[in-house]
C-alpha positions in Angstrom: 5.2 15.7 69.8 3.5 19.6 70.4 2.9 20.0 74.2 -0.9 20.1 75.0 -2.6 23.1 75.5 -2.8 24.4 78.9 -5.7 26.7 77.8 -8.7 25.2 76.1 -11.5 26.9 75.7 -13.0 24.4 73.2 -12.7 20.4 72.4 -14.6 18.6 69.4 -14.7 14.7 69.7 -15.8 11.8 67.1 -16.9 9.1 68.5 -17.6 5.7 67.2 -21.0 4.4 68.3 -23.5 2.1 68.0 -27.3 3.4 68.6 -27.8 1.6 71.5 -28.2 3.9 75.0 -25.1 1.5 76.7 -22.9 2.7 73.6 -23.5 6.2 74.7 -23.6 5.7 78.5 -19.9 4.3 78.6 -19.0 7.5 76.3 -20.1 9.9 79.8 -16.3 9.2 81.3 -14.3 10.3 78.8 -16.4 13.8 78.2 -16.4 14.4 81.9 -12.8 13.7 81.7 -11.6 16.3 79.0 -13.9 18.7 81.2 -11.9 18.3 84.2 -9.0 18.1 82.0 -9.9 21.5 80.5 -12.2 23.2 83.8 -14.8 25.7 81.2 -14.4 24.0 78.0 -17.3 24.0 75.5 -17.3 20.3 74.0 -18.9 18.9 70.4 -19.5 15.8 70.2 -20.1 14.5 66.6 -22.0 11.2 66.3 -24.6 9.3 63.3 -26.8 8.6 65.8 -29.4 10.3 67.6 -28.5 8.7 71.0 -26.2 10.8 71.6 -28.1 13.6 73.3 -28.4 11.8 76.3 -24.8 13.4 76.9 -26.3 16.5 75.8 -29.2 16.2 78.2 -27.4 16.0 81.3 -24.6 18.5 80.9 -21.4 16.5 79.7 -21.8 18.1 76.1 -22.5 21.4 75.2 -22.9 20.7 71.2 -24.1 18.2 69.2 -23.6 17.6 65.6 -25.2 14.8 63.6 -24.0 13.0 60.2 -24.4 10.4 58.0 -21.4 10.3 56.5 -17.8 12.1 57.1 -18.0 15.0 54.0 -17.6 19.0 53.4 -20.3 19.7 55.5 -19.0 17.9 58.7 -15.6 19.1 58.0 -17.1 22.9 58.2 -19.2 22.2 61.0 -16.1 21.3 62.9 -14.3 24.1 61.8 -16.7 26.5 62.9 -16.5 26.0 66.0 -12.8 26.4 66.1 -11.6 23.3 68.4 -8.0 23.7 70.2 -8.2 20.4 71.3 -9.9 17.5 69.2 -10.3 14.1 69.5 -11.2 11.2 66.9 -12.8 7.9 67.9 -13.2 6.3 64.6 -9.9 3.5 64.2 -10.5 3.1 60.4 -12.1 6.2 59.0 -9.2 8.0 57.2 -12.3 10.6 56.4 -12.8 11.2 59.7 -9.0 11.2 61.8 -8.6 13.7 58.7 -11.6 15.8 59.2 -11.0 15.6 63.3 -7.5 15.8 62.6 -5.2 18.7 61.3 -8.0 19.7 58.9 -9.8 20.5 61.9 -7.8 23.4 62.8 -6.8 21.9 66.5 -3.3 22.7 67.6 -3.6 19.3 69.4 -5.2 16.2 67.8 -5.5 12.5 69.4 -6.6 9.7 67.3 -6.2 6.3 67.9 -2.3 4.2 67.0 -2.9 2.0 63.8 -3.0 2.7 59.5 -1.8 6.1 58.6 -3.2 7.9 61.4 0.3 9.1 62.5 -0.4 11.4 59.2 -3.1 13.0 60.7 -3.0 13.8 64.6 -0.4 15.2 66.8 -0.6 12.8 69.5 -2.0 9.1 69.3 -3.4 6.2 71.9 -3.5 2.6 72.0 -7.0 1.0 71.0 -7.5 -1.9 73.4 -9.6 -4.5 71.8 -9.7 -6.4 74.9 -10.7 -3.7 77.5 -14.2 -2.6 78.8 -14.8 -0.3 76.6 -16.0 2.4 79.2 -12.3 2.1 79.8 -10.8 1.8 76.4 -12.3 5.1 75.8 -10.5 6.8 78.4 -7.0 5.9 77.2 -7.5 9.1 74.7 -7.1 11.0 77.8 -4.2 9.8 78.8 -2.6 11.6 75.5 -3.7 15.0 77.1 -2.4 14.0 80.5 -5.8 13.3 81.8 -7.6 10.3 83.5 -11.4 9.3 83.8 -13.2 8.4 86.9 -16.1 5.8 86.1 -17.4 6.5 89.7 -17.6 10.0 89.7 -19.2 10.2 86.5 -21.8 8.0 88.1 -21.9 10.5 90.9 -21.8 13.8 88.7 -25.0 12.4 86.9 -27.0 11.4 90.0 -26.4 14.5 92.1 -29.7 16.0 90.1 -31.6 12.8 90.9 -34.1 13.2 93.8 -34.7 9.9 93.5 -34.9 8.2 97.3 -35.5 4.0 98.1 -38.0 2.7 100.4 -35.6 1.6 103.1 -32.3 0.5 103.2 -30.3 -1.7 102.1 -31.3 -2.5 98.5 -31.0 -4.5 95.7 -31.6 -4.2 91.9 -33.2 -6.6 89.3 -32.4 -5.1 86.0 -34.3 -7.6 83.2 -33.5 -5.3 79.8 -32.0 -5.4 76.8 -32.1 -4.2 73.4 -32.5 -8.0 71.6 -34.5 -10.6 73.0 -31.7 -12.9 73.2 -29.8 -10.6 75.7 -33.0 -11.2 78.2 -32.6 -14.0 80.6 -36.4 -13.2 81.9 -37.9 -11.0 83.9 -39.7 -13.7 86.1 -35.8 -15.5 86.5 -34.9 -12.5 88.2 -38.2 -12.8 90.4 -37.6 -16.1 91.2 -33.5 -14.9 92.7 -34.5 -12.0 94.9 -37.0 -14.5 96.1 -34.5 -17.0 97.3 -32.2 -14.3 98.4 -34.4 -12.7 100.4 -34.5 -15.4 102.7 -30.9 -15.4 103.2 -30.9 -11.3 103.3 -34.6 -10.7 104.9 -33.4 -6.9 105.3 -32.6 -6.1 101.7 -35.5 -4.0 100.1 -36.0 -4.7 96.1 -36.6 -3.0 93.1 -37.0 -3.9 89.6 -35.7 -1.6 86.7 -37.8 -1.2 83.3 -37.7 0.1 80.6 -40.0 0.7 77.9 -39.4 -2.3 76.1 -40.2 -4.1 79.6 -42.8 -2.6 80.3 -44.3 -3.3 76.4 -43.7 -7.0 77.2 -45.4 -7.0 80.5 -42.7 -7.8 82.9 -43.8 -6.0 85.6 -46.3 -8.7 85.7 -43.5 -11.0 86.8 -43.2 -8.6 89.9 -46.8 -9.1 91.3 -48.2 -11.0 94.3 -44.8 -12.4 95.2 -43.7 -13.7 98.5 -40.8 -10.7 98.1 -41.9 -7.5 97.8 -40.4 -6.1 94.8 -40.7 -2.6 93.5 -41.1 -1.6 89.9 -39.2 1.1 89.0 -40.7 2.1 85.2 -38.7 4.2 83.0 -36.4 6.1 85.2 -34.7 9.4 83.4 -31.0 8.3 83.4 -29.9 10.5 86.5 -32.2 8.1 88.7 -31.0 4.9 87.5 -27.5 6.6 88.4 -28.7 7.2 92.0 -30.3 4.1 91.9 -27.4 1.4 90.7 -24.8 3.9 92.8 -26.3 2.8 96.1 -27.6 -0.6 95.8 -25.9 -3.5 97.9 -26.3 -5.5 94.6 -27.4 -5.8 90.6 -28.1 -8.5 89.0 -28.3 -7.2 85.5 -28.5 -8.7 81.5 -26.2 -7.0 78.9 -28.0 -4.0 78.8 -27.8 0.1 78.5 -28.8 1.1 82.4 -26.3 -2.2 83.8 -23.5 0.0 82.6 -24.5 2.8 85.2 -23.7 0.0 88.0 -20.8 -1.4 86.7 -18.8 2.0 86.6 -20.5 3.3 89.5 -18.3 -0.4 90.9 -21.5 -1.6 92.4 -21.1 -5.4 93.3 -23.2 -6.8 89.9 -23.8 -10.6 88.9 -24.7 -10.6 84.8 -26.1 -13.3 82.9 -24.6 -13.4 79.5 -25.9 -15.0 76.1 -24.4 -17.1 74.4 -25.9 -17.8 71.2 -23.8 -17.2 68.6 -20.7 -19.2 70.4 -18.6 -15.9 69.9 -19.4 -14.5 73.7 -15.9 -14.4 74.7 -15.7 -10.8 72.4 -18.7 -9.4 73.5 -17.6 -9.9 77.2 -14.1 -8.2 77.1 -15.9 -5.6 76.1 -19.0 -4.7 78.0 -18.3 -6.7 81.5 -15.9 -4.8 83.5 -13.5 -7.6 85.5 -13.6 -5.9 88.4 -13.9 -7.1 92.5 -17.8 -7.3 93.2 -18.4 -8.6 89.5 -18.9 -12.0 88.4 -20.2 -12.9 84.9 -22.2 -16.2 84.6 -22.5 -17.5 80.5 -22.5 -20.9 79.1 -19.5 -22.3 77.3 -20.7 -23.6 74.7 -22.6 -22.0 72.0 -26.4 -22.1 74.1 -28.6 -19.5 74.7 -28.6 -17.3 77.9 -31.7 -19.8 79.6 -29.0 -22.3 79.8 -27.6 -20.2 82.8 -29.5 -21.8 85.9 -31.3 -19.9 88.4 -29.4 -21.7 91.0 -25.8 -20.0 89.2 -27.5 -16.5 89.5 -28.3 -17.1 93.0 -25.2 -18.7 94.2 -23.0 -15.6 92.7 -25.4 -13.2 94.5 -26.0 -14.9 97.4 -21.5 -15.0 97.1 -21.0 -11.2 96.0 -23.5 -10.3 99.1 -21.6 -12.1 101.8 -18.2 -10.5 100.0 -18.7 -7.2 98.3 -15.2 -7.2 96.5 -15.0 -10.8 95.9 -12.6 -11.7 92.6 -14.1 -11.1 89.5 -14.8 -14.0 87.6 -16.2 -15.0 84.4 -17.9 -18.5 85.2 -18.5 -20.7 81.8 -21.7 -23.1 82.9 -21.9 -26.7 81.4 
């Protein structure tokens, strides 16, 4: 296996994504990783969806390159820009670990263990299925020699934030979600800081929205309510980072910003859906098992309204009195 270069002036990475903004927001650790790997490095990112500038936007990509499909023109694109390093996120594109791969012109190439890849790239990595995949993306650094730091990426993208709370301590309602079935409901969350501000009169509250939210009216939910709870309406990314990085608590649906929290390693209780019956997948992937983080779902196929406000407030009301209690993935009758 060729050593690593010690010396990189440039890095082009393939990633395998999905167009949602939580696809791209678990992508930030692994640039910021090969940029501390590599201190100066230019990095392309090469991505079919559009969603990707939001890397681009806040300095963890200096290039962006979008396609439809892995052809010629991709392959010159990458070859312009003359990678030393270069990494392929696509498991079970030949197309692309070839095009990303020694075809690229790297003298180091990772792609992922699996198929004929072995063909293509000088150094490969395990793809774990059953990983948050904030994590599972890192284990291409590893191959360089590198690690990621979910919390300091967090911290990297809020240092431009000027965002500031209202007093202190806080906690975070965050209602979203890209499919209706993802949303337990705004007025749900309402209904928990309610009770839990009994129990924790000195926590402040704020409710995260997005445009979709705020399209559906759910800041509604958060009017003339015994609680005073702040709407926070869509936030540029760097805020939500400053926002989830300091809060005492999130309680949070499957959704894009909830990822800021969990690598930031905020204590976070998340309602899950259940719908489809085939949860158990979904979670492995987007809920990091972590201390502070409990996931609350029902175990049989249901949808997410069969979790109980009285679950939702009984984890937070437990991962406020104990910050890194055991993670847990509670399966409600």
């Amino acid at each position: 296996m060729p050593a690593v270069p010690e010396k990189v002036e440039r890095v082009a990475v393939c990633v395998a994504d999905f167009p949602s903004l939580g696809d791209h927001l678990v992508l930030l650790p692994l640039f910021d990783g090969l940029a501390r790997r590599f201190p100066g490095c230019r990095i392309m990112a090469a991505s079919r969806h559009e969603m990707i500038r939001v890397a681009a936007d806040h300095g963890f990509i200096d290039e962006v390159v979008l396609y439809r499909r892995v052809d010629l023109e991709l392959l010159r694109s990458v070859r312009r820009f003359a990678p030393q390093v270069s990494v392929c996120m696509r498991r079970r594109s030949p197309r692309a670990n070839l095009c990303f791969g020694r075809l690229s012109g790297a003298r180091c190439t990772v792609g992922y263990r699996g198929d004929a890849n072995w063909l293509w790239h000088t150094h490969l990595t395990p793809f774990r299925e059953h990983e948050y995949r904030a994590r599972r993306h890192l284990a291409s650094l590893e191959a360089l020699g590198a690690s990621g730091d979910l919390r300091g990426t967090v911290r990297r993208l809020a240092k431009t934030s000027s965002w500031q709370p209202r007093s202190r301590p806080y906690g975070v309602l965050c209602p979203g979600g890209a499919w209706d079935r993802k949303q337990w409901g705004a007025a749900r969350y309402a209904e928990v800081a309610g009770r839990l501000a009994e129990l924790h009169p000195d926590l402040a509250w704020y409710a995260v929205l997005g445009p979709r939210e705020m399209e559906q009216g759910c800041a509604d939910d958060y009017r003339d309510l015994p609680v005073q709870i702040d709407v926070v309406a869509n936030a540029p990314i760097d805020d939500l980072a400053r926002i989830f990085m300091d809060a005492r608590i999130v309680i949070a649906n499957d959704c894009g910003p909830a990822h800021l929290a969990q690598m930031a390693g905020t204590p976070t209780v998340q309602p899950f859906d259940n719908s489809d019956g085939l949860n158990e997948i979904v979670i492995r992937s987007w809920f990091d098992p972590r201390p502070g983080a409990i996931c609350l779902t029902p175990r049989e196929q249901a949808p997410i309204d069969r979790v109980s406000v009285e679950a939702v407030f009984e984890a937070s009301h437990q991962v406020l009195d104990d910050p890194n209690v055991t993670s847990a993935v509670r399966r409600l009758d």
